[in-house]
N, C-alpha and C positions, 0 to 999 in steps of 0.2 A: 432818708426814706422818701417816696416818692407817694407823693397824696393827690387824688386824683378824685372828682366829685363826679362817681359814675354816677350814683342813683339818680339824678338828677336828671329826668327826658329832656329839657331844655338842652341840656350840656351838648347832645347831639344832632348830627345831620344827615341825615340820607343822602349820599351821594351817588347812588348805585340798585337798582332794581331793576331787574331782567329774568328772562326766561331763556332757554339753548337746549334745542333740540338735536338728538344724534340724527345722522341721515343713517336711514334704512334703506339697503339695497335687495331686492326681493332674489331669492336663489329660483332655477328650474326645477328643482326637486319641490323646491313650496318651501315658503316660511320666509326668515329674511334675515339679513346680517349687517351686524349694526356695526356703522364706522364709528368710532368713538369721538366724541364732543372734545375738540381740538379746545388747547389754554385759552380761558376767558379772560382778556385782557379788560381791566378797568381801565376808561376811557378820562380819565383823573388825575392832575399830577397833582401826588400830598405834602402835604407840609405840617402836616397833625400826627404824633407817632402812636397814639390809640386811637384803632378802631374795633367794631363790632361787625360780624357778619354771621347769614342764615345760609344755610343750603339745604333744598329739600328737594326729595324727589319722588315718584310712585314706586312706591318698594312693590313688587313682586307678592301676591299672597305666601302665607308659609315664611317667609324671609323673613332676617331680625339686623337689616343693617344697620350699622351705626359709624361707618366710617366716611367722609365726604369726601376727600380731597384733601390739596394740599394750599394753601397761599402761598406766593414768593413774591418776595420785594426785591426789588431792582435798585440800585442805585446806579447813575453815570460817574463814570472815573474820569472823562472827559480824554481817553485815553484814544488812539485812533490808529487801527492796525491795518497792515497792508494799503493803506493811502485810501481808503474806502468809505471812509467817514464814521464807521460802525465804533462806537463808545464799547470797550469792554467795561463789564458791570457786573458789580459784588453781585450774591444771591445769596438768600436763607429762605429757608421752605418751613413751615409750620402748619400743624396737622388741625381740617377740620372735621368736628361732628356733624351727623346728620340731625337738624329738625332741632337743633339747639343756637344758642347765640355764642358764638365763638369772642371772646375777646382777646386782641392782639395784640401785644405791647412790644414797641420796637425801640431800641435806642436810640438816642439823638444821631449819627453818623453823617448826617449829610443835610444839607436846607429844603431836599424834596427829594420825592422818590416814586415810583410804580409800582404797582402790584396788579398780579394775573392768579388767577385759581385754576388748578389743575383735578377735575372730575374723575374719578375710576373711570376705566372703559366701559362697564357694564352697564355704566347710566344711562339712559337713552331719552331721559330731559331731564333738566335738572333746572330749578331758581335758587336766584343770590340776589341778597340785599345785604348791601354795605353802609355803614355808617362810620361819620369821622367825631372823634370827640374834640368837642369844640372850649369845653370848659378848661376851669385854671388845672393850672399842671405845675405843681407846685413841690419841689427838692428839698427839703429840711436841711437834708446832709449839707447838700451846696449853699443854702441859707447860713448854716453853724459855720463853714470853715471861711465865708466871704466876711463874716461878723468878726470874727477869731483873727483875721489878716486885716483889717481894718483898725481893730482895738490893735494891735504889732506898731501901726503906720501912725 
């Protein structure tokens, strides 16, 4: 089992706090139409596989959003197609809420990796704050069966 000392503010770091505005294109008829807020890529490369993140935006009166987006983590294969230098890269997407603290638990698969958050189109600004957990990250399971092969040897 995997023990992790969230409550602990210390245990965290902010890596991430931004603001991303849709661009509005005004129409001739009046009013305007929103391009939507292209993947906000985190300008970070992690090596901590909890984190925590915010997204908030001005909900519309009358509206009861609650969905934000999505985060995707990236990892490099080191793979390289058509001689182009471009790494093909795992991806998994995970769903955030609005005006809540999302936490993200990713397995260990690689020694770092990227993440970008992908906004509904309808947003027309949106903030994100990310944080990385910094504290012990600690496997019982993997504890028990390193001890269990030791007592063997």
């Amino acid at each position: 089992m995997r023990e992790l000392q969230l409550g602990n503010s210390n245990n965290w770091d902010l890596i991430y706090n931004g603001n991303t505005a849709a661009v509005l294109l005004p129409k001739q008829e009046g009013g305007y139409k929103v391009v939507p807020i292209p993947d906000i890529s985190i300008p970070v490369l992690l090596d901590t596989f909890v984190l925590a993140m915010r997204v908030s935006t001005v909900v519309p009166e009358g509206r009861a959003w609650k969905f934000a987006g999505y985060v995707r983590q990236s990892v490099s294969t080191g793979l390289s197609v058509f001689d182009n230098g471009q790494d093909a890269s795992f991806t998994s997407r995970r769903p955030l809420f609005l005006d809540k603290i999302n936490l993200v638990l990713y397995p260990r698969i690689s020694t770092n990796y990227s993440i970008s958050v992908k906004v509904p189109d309808w947003f027309e600004s949106v903030g994100l704050a990310v944080w990385q957990y910094t504290g012990p990250d600690y496997d019982s399971d993997l504890a028990r069966i390193e001890s269990k092969i030791d007592a063997l040897l």
